[in-house]
C-alpha positions as CSV (number, residue, x, y, z in Angstrom):
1,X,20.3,-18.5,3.2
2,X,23.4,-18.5,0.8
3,X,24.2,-14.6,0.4
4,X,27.4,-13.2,-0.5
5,X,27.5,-9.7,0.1
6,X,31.4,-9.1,0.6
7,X,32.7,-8.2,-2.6
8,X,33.5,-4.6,-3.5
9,X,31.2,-2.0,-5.3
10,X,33.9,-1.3,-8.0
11,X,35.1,-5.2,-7.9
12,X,31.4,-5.7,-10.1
13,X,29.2,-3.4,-11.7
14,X,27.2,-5.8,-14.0
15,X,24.0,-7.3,-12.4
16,X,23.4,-10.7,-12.6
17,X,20.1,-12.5,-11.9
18,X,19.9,-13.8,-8.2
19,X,18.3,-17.6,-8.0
20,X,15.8,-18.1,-5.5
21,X,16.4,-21.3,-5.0
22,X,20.0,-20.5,-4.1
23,X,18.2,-19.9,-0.3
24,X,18.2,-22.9,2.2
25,X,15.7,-21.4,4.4
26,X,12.4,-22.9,3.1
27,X,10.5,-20.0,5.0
28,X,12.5,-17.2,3.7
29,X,12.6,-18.6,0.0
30,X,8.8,-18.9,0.3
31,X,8.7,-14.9,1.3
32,X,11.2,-14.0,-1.4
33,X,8.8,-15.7,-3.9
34,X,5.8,-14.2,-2.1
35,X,7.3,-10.9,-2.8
36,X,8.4,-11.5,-6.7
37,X,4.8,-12.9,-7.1
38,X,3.4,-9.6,-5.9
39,X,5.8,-7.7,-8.4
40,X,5.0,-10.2,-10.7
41,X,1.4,-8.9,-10.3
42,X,1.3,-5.0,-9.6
43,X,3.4,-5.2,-13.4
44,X,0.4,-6.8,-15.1
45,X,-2.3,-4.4,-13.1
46,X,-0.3,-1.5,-14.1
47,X,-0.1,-2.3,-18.0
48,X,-3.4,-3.2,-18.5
49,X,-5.2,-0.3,-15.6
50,X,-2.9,2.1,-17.4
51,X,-3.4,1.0,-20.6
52,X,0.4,-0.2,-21.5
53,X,0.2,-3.6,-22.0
54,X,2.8,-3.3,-24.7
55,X,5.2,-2.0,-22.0
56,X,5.7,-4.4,-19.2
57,X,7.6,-3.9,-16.2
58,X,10.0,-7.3,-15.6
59,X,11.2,-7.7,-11.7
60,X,13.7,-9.8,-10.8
61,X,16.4,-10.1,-7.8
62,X,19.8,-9.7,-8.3
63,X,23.6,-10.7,-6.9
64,X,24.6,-6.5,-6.2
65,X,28.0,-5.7,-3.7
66,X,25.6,-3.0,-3.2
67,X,22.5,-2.4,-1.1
68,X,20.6,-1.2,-4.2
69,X,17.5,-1.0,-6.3
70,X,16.9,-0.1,-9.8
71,X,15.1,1.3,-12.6
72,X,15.8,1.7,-15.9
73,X,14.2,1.3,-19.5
74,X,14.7,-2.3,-21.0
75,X,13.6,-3.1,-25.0
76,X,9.9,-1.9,-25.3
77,X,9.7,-2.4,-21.8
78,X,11.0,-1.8,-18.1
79,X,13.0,-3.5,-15.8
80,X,13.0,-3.4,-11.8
81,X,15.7,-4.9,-9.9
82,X,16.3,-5.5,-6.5
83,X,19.4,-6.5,-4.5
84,X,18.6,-10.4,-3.2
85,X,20.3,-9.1,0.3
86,X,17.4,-6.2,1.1
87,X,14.2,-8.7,2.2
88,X,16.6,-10.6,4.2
89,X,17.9,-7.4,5.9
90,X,14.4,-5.8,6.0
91,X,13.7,-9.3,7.7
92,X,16.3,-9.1,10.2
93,X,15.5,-5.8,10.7
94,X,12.3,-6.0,12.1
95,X,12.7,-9.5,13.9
96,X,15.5,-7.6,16.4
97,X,13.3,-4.8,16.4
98,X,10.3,-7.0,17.9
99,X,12.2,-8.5,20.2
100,X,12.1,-5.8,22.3
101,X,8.7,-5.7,24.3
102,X,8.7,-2.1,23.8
103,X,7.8,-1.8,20.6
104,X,3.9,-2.7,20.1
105,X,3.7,-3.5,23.8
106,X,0.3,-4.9,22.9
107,X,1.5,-7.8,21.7
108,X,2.3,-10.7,24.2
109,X,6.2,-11.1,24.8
110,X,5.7,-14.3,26.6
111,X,5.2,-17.6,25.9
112,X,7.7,-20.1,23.5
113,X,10.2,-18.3,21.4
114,X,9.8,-19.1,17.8
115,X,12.4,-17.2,16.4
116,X,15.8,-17.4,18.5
117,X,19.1,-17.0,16.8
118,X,22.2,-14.2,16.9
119,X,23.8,-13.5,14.0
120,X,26.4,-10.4,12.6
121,X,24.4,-8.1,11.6
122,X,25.2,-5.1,9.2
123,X,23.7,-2.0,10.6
124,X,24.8,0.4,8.1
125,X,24.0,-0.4,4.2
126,X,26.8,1.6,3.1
127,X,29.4,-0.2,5.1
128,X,29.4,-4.1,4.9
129,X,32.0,-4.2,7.0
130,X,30.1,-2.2,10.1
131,X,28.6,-5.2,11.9
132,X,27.1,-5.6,15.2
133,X,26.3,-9.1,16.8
134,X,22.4,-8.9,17.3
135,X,20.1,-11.7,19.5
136,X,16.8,-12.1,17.9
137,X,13.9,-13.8,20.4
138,X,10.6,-13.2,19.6
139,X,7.6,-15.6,20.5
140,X,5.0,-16.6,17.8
141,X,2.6,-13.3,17.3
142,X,6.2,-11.2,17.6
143,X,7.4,-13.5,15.0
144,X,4.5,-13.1,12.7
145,X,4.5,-9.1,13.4
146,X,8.2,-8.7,12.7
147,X,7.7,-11.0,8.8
148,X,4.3,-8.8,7.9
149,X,6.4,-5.1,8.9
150,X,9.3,-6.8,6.7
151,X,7.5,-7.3,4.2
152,X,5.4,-3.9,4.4
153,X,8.4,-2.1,3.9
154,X,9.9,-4.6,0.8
155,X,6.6,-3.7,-0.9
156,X,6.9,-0.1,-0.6
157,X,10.7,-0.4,-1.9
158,X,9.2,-2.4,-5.0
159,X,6.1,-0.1,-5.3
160,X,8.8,3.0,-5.2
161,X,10.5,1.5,-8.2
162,X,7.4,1.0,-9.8
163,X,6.4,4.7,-9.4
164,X,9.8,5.7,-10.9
165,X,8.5,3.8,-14.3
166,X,4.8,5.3,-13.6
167,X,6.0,9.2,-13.6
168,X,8.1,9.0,-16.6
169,X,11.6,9.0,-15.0
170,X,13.3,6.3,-16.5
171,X,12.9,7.9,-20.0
172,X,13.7,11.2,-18.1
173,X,16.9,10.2,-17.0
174,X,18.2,8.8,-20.2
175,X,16.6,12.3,-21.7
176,X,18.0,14.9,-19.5
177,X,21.5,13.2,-18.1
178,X,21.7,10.1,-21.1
179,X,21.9,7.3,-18.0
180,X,19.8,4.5,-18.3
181,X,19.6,3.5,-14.8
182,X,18.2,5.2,-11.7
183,X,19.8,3.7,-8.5
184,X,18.2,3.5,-5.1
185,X,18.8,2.6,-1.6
186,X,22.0,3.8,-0.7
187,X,24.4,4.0,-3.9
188,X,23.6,7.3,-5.3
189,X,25.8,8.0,-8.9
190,X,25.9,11.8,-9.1
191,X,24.7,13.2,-12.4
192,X,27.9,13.6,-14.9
193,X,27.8,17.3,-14.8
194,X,29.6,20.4,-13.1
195,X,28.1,23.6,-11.7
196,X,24.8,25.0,-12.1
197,X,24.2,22.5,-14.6
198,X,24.8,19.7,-11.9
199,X,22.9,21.5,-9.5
200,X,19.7,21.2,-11.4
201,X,20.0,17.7,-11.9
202,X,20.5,17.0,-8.7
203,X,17.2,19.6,-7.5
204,X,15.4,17.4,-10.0
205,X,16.3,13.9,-8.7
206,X,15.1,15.0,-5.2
207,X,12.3,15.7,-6.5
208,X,11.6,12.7,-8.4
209,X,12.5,10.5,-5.4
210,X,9.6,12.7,-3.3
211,X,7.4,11.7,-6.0
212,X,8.1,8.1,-6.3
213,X,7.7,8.0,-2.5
214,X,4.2,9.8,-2.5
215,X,3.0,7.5,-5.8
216,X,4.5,4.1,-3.7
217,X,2.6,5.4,-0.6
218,X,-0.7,6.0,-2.0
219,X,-0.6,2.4,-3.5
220,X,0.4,0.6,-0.3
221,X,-2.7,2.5,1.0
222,X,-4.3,-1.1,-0.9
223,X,-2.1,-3.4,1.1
224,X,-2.6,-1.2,4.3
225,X,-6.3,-2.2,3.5
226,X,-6.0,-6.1,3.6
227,X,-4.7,-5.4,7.1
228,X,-7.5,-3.8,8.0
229,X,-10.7,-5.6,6.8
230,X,-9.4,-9.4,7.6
231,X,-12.0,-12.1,8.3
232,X,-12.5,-13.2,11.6
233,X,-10.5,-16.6,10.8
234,X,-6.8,-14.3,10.3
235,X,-6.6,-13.7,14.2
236,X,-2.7,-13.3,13.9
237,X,-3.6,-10.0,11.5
238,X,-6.4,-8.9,14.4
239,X,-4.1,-9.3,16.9
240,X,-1.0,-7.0,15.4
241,X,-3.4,-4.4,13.9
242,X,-6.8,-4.1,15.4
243,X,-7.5,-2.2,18.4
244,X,-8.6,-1.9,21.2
245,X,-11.2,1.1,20.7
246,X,-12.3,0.1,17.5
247,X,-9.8,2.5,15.7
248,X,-8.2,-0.6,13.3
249,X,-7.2,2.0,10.4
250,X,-5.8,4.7,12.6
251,X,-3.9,1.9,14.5
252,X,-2.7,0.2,11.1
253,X,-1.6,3.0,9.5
254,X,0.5,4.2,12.6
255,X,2.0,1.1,12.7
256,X,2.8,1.3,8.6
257,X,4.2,4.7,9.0
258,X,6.7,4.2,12.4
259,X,7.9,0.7,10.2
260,X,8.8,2.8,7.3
261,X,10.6,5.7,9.6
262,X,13.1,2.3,10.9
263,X,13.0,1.2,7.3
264,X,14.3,4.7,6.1
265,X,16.8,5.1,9.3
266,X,18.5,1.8,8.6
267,X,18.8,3.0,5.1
268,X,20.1,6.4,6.1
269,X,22.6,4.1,7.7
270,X,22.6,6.1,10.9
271,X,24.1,9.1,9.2
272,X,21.6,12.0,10.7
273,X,23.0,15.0,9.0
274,X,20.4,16.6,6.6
275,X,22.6,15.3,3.4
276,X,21.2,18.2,0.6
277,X,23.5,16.4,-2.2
278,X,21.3,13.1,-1.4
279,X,18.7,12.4,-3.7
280,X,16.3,10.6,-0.8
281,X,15.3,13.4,1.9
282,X,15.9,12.5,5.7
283,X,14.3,9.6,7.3
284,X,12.0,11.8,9.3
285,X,11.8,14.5,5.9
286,X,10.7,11.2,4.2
287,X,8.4,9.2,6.9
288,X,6.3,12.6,7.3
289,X,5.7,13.4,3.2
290,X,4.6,9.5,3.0
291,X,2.8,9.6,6.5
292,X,0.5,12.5,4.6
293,X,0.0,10.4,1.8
294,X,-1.1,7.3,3.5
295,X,-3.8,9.5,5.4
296,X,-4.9,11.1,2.4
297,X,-5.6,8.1,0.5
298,X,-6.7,6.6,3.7
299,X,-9.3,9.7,4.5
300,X,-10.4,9.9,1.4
301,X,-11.7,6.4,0.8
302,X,-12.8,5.7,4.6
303,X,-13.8,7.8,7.9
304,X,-11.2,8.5,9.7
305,X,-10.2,10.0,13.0
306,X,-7.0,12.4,12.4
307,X,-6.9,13.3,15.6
308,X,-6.8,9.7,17.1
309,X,-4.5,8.6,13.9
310,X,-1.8,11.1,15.1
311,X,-2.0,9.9,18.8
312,X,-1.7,6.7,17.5
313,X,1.1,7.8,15.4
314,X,3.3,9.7,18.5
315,X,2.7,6.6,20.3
316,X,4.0,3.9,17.7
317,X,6.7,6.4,16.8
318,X,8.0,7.0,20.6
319,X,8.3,3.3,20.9
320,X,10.2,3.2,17.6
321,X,12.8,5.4,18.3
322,X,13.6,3.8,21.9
323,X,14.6,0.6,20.3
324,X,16.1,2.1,17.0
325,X,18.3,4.2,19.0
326,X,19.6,0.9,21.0
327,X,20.1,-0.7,18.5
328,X,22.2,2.6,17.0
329,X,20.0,3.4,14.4
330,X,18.6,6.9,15.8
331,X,20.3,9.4,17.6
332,X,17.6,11.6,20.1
333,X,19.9,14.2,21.3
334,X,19.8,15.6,17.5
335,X,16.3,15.8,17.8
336,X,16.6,19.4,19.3
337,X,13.3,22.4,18.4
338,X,16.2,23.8,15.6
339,X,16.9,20.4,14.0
340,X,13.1,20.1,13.7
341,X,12.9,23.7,12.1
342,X,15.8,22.4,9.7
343,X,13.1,19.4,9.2
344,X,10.3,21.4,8.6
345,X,12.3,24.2,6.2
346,X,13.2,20.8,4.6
347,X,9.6,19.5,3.9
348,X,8.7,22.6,2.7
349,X,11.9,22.7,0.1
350,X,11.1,19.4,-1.1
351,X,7.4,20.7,-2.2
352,X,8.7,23.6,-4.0
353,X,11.5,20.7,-6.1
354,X,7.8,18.8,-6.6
355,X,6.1,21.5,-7.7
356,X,9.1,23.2,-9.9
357,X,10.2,19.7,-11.8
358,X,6.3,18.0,-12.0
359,X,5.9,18.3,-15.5
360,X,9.8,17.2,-16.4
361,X,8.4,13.7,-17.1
362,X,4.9,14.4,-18.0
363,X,5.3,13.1,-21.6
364,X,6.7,9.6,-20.1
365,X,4.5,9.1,-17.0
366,X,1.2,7.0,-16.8
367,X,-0.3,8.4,-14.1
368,X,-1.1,12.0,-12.2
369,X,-0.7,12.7,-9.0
């Protein structure tokens, strides 16, 4: 993989399309097309189920000094664009993660190693030059488990983009602070304003980011689903997700949500304070509003056990937060009953933003939620 990720945010600020076929790896190239491909194809199910066929949504990767995402209003249409870097970090991510036996100690840790490599890697997205040298061994089914989490999580960062054109807030940002791009990930550009004035704007992009979240997570719910109800011929899929007791949703939906929670605490980039000028809540703020959202989807289209999804859920998490915090991603001794008051005060903040701003886009947005 030929990635340069070195140069300085305010060395380039104009994106520039990234070229696939730039990557050596034949496997990771084939998962960076995968992805675009599924872009490619939630864009045309969107115009035509929405009925906005005359306002496409392009994707397309891009060279960015920044771990970043974007959306913003192109032409007659929209246009999604995601730093080439963040599937191959996602990737790396999760392949270190499954090393360790402790996280879904189901799965055998034994056996041939498929994946066995150590690299530099960078373990905060704000700071390229934080690096930590990290051995990756994971056997076949690990293997396979650590690619499908990967790319779990680089759907819901494309489906999240998505939901920003779906509620309206690309025209809403050009309307209320005359930008034309909404950045993700990590690089947050404060709105051009001063006092109360700023303070609004930045009350409203919290709550737009909380709404792109819940709109992503309700239509992962679809990819959760393909998990769940494989033929007996996809044994690899059986063998990450099903269980033992018959409980494969609960199971695969537990799994979804503690990959997310590592997903959000890489991007948080270790940084544990509750951050209120941050336009994205705190990793465990965020993994709980889209951990309600993937159940309520879930429940409300199949039976499920809440009680045995939630024990699930403790149990995938615990084992998630072992390894993250080896690998000095998650800090436990923060965790204390007041920082998860702070949590809670904070979840129930972010649904008064929600419900305060909902109709702010409501001429733009395609769909209700």
């Amino acid at each position: 993989m030929m990635l340069d990720h070195h140069t300085r945010a305010e060395d380039v600020r104009v994106t520039t399309a990234f070229d696939i076929s730039a990557i050596s790896d034949e496997a990771i190239r084939r998962d960076y097309i995968h992805l675009q491909r599924r872009a490619e194809n939630l864009s045309v199910s969107f115009a035509e189920g929405y009925g906005r066929p005359a306002s496409p949504i392009r994707f397309r990767y891009i060279n960015e000094s920044e771990f970043n995402a974007f959306a913003s209003c192109e032409g007659d249409g929209y246009l999604v664009e995601l730093n080439a870097a963040i599937p191959l970090f996602v990737m790396i991510l999760f392949y270190r993660l499954l090393t360790d036996p402790r996280v879904l100690p189901h799965l055998d840790a034994s056996g041939m190693v498929a994946s066995n490599f150590e690299l530099p890697f960078i373990v905060d997205p704000d700071d390229f030059d934080r690096r930590v040298d990290w051995k990756v061994a994971a056997n076949p089914i690990r293997a396979f488990a650590a690619g499908t989490l990967a790319d779990l999580c680089s759907t819901f960062v494309v489906l999240h983009e998505f939901a920003h054109v779906l509620c309206g807030h690309t025209e809403g940002l050009l309307h209320f602070e005359k930008d034309r791009k909404l950045a993700e990930m990590v690089t947050r550009a404060r709105p051009k304003r001063k006092g109360k004035a700023r303070d609004t704007a930045i009350a409203r992009r919290k709550a737009w980011e909380a709404d792109a979240d819940v709109v992503a997570a309700a239509f992962l719910v679809q990819f959760v689903d393909e998990l769940v109800h494989v033929d007996e011929a996809n044994v690899r899929t059986r063998q990450v997700f099903s269980h033992a007791e018959g409980f494969h949703l609960e199971h695969t939906l537990a799994i979804t949500v503690a990959a997310l929670f590592a997903f959000f605490s890489y991007v948080q980039g270790a940084r544990d304070k509750l951050d209120r000028t941050s336009d994205h809540p705190h990793p465990q703020v965020r993994a709980r509003l889209v951990k309600d959202i993937l159940f309520q989807v879930a429940a409300e289209r199949w039976d499920m056990d809440g009680e045995k999804f939630h024990a699930l859920l403790d149990e995938r998490m615990d084992e998630m937060m072992v390894v993250l915090e080896d690998v000095g991603l998650f800090d436990p001794k923060q965790f204390t009953a007041a920082f998860d008051r702070r949590i809670d005060r904070e979840c129930a903040g972010l649904r008064k933003l929600r419900d305060r701003y909902r109709e702010s886009c409501a001429q733009w947005c395609w769909v209700e939620w």
